[in-house]
C-alpha positions as CSV (number, residue, x, y, z in Angstrom):
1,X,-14.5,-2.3,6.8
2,X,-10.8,-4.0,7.1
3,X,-8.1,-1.6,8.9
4,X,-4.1,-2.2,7.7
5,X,-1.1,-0.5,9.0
6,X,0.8,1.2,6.3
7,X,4.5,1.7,7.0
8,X,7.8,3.6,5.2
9,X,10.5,1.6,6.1
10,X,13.0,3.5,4.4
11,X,12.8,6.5,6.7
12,X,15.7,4.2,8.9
13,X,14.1,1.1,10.1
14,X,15.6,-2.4,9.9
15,X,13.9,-6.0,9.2
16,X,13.8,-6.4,12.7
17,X,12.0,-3.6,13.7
18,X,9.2,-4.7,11.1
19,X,8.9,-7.8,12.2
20,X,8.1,-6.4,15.6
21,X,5.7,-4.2,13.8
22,X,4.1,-6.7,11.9
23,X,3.8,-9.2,14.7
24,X,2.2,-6.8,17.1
25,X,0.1,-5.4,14.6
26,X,-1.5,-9.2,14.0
27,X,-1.8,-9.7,17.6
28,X,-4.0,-6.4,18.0
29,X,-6.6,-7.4,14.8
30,X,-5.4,-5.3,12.5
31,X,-6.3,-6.9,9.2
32,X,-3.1,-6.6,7.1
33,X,0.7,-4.6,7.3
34,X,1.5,-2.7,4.2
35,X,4.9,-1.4,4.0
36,X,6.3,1.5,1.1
37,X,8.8,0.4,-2.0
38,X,11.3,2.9,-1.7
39,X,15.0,3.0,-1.2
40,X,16.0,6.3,0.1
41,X,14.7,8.3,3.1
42,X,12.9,11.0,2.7
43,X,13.9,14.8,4.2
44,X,16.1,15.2,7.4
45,X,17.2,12.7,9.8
46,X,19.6,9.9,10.1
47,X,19.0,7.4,7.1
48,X,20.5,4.5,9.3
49,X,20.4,1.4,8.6
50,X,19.6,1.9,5.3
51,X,16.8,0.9,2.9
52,X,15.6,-2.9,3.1
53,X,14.0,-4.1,-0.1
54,X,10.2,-4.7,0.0
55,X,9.8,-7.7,-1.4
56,X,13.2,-9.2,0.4
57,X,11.3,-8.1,3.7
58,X,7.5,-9.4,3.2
59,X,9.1,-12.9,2.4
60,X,10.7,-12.7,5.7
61,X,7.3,-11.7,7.3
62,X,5.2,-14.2,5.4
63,X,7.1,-17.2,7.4
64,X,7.0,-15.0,10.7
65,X,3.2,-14.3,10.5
66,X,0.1,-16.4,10.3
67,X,-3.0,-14.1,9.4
68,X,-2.0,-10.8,8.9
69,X,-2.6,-9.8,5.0
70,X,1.2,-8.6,3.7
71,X,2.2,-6.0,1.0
72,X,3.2,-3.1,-1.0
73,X,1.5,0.7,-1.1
74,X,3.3,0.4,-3.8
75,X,5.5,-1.0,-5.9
76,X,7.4,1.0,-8.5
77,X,7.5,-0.4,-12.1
78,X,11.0,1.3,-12.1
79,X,12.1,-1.1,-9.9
80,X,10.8,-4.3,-11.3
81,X,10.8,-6.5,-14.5
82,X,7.0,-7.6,-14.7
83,X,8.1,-11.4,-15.1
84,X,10.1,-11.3,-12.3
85,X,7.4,-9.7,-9.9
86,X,5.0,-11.9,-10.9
87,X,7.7,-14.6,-10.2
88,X,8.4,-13.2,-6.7
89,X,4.9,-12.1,-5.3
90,X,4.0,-15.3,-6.5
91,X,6.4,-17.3,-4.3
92,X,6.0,-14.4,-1.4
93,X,2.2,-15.8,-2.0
94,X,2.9,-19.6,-1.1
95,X,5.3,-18.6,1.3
96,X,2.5,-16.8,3.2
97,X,-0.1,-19.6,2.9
98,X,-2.1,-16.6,0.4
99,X,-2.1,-13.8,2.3
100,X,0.3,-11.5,-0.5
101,X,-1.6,-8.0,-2.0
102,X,0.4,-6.4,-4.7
103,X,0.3,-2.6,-4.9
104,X,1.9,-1.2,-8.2
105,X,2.2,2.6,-9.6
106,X,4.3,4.6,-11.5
107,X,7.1,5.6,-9.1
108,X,7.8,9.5,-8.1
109,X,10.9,9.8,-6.4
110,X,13.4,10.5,-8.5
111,X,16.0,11.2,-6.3
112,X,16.4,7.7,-5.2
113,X,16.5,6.6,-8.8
114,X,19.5,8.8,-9.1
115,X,21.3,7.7,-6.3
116,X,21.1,3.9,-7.1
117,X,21.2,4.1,-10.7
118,X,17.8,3.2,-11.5
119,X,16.5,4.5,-14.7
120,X,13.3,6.7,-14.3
121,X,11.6,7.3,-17.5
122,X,9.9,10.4,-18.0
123,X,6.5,8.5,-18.9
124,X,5.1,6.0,-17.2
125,X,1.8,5.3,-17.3
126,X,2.8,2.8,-20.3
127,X,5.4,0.7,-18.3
128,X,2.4,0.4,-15.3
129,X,-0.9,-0.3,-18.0
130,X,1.9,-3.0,-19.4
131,X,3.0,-4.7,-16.1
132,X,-0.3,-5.0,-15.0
133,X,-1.6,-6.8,-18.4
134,X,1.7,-9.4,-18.0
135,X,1.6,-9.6,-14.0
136,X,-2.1,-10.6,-13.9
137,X,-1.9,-12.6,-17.9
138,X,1.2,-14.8,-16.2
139,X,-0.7,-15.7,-13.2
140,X,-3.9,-16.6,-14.8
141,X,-2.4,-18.2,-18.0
142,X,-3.6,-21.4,-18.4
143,X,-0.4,-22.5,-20.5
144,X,2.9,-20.6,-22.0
145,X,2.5,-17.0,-22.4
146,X,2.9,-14.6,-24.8
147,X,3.4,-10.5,-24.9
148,X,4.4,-8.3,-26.9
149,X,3.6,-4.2,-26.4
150,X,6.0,-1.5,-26.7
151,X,7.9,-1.4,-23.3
152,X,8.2,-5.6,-23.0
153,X,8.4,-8.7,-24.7
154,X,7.6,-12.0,-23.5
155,X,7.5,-15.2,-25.4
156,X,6.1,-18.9,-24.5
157,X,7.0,-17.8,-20.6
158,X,5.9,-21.1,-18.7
159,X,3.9,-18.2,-16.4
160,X,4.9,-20.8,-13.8
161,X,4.9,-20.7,-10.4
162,X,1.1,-19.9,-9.8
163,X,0.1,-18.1,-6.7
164,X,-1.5,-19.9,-3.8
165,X,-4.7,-17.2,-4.1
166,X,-7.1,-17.7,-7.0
167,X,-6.6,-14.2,-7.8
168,X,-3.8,-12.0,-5.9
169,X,-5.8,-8.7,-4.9
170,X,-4.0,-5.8,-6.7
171,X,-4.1,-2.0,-6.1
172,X,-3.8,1.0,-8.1
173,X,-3.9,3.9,-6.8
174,X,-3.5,7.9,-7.2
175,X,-5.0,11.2,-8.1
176,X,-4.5,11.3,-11.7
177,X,-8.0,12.1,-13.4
178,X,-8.4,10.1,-16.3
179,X,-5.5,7.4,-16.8
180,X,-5.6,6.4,-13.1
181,X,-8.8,5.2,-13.0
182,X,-9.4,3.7,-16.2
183,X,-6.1,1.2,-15.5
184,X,-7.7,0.6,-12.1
185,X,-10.9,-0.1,-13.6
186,X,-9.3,-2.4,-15.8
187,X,-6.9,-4.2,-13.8
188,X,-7.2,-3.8,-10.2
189,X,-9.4,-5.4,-7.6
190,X,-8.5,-2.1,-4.9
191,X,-8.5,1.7,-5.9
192,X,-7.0,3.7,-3.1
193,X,-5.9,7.3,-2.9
194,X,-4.0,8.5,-0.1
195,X,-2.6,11.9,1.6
196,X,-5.9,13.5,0.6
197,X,-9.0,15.9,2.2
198,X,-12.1,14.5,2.2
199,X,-13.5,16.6,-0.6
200,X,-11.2,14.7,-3.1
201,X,-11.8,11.6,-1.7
202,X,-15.3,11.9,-2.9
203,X,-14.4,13.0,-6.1
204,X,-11.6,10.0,-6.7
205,X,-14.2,7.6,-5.8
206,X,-16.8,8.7,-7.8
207,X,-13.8,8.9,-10.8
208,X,-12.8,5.4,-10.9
209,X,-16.6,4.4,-10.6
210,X,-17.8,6.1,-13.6
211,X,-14.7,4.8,-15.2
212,X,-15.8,1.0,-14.5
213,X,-18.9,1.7,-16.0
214,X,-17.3,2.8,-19.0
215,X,-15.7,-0.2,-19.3
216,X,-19.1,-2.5,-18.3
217,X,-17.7,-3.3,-15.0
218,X,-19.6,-3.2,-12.2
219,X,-18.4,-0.6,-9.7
220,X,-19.2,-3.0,-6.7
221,X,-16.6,-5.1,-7.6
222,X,-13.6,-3.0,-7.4
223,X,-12.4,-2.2,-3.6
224,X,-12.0,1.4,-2.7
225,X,-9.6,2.4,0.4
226,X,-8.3,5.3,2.0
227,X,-4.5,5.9,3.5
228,X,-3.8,8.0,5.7
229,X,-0.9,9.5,7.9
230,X,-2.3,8.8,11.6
231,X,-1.0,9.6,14.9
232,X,-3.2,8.3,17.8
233,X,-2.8,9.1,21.8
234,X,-4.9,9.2,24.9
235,X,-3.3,12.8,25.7
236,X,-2.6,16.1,23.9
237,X,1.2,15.4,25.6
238,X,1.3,11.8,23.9
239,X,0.1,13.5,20.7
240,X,2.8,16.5,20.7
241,X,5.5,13.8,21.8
242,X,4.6,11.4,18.7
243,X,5.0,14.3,16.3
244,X,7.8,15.7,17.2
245,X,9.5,12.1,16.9
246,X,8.6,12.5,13.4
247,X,9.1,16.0,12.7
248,X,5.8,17.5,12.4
249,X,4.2,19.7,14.5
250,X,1.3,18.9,15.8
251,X,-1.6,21.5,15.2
252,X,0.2,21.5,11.4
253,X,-0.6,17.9,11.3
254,X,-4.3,18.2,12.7
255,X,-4.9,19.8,9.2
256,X,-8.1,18.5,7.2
257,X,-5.9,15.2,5.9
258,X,-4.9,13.3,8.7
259,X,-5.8,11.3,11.2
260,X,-5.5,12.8,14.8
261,X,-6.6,12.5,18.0
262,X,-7.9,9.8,20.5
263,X,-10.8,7.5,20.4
264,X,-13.6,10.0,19.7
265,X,-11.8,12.1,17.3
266,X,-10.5,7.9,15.1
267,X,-14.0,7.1,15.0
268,X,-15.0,10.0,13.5
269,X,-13.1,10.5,11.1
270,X,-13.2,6.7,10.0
271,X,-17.3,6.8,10.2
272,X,-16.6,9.9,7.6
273,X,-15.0,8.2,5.2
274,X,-17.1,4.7,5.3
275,X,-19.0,7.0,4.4
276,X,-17.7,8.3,1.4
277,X,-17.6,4.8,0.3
278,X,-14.2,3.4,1.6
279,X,-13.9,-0.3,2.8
280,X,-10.4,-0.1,4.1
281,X,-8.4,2.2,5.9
282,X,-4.5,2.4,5.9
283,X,-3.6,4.1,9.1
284,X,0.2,5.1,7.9
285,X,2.4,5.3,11.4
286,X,5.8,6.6,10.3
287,X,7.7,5.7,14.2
288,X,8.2,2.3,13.6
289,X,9.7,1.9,17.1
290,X,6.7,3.4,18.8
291,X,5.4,0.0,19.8
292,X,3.2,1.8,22.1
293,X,1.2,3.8,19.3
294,X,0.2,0.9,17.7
295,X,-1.1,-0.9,20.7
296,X,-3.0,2.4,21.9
297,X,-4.3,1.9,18.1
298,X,-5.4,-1.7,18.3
299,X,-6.2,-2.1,21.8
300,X,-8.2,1.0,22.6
301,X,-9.5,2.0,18.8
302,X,-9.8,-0.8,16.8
303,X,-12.5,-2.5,18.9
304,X,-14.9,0.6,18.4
305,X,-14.1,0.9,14.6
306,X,-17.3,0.5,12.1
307,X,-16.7,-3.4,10.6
């Protein structure tokens, strides 16, 4: 089992307050730092100091780390030009020594679209199946490189620089039934579904299985993971004080989803879903400045965690 944090930076935290983040988070044993794509908060609350672009930010944190595994959960293809992402995450890749994951999807939030002038096709599954074929072809290209489908066209691209990692681990991820899991069984090396009861989990998992086998795949070879929203204290007080800094309320948050409690209650619910077959977990911590969360996480949980 590996166990990432999984931030959302866009909710009002600056590069500096990442880099905190993802510098404690390597020092507790956590096994990689994830961070969102977006570029608009989301709901109430001061949007200060404004979005910070992912892929702008893990190149800062690849030269500022030294083991932590960096990247996206995920990507939007609205936001990217396939030959250019493979082109950055590739560099972001040396610049970390190989420790860059790339998460794509289809994007969702088409309010920040809107408001920064981003087109946001209606369908999308197309621009994703597409990006994945010339992300992956570029990178494993032994000479120039051609494409041509119906949302891009690439011709004799030098599909240079190379990452530093044989093969960039990439996830796809989501609830859809039938497309989801066919492109992941196609393309990804990790299937994750997130915000999601236990129930469903099964059921995702079992999805993108069958669709491997479809496809003559093994199923053993594809990575499934879980992410989760997590808040994690020693006290019912620290609990109630964590989500109100995030504007939940706590016995609301409890639910059948998340991921609640103290030691006893973490284990649990991580033994569960090893269980239901995941090998990673992304505990997503939405206070950024709540240093104190994520020690009580890696300090006092981690250790007892199923490996």
């Amino acid at each position: 089992m590996e166990y990432c944090v999984f931030t959302e930076p866009q909710q009002g935290f600056w590069y500096g307050e990442q880099l905190d983040f993802a510098q404690t988070a390597e020092r507790l044993g956590f096994d990689g730092f994830f961070r969102s794509d977006h570029y608009l908060r989301m709901g109430p609350g001061d949007p200060q100091p404004g979005p910070t672009d992912a892929w702008t930010t893990l190149a800062g944190l690849a030269r500022e780390t030294t083991r932590i595994r960096l990247g996206t959960l995920v990507s939007s293809v609205t936001y990217r030009v396939p030959g250019i992402l493979a082109i950055q995450v590739a560099q972001v890749d040396e610049m970390s020594g190989g420790r860059i994951e790339l998460g794509l999807g289809t994007g969702w939030f088409e309010d920040e679209h809107r408001a920064y002038g981003i087109p946001f096709p209606p369908r999308r599954f197309g621009l994703l199946e597409e990006q994945l074929e010339i992300v992956t072809g570029l990178w494993e290209a032994a000479g120039p490189y051609s494409f041509h489908g119906k949302h891009y066209d690439l011709t004799d691209a030098p599909a240079l620089p190379k990452p530093m990692q044989r093969k960039v681990p990439v996830i796809v991820g989501g609830g859809g039934p039938t497309r989801t899991p066919a492109i992941a069984a196609r393309f990804a090396t990790e299937f994750n579904i997130g915000f999601q009861p236990e129930a469903v989990i099964a059921e995702k998992f079992a999805g993108v299985r069958e669709a491997c086998e479809r496809i003559g795949r093994d199923p053993e070879t594809l990575k499934l993971s879980v992410a989760l929203p997590t808040l994690a204290g020693r006290t019912e007080a620290d609990l109630a004080r964590r989500a109100a800094a995030i504007g939940q309320d706590l016995d609301a948050f409890r639910g059948e989803v998340n991921i609640t409690g103290g030691i006893d209650e973490i284990v649990a619910k991580v033994r569960r879903l090893q269980d239901l077959g995941a090998e990673r977990v992304y505990f997503q911590l939405m206070d950024m400045r709540d240093l104190d969360q994520l020690e009580y996480l890696g300090s006092a949980v981690l250790p007892l965690l199923p490996r």
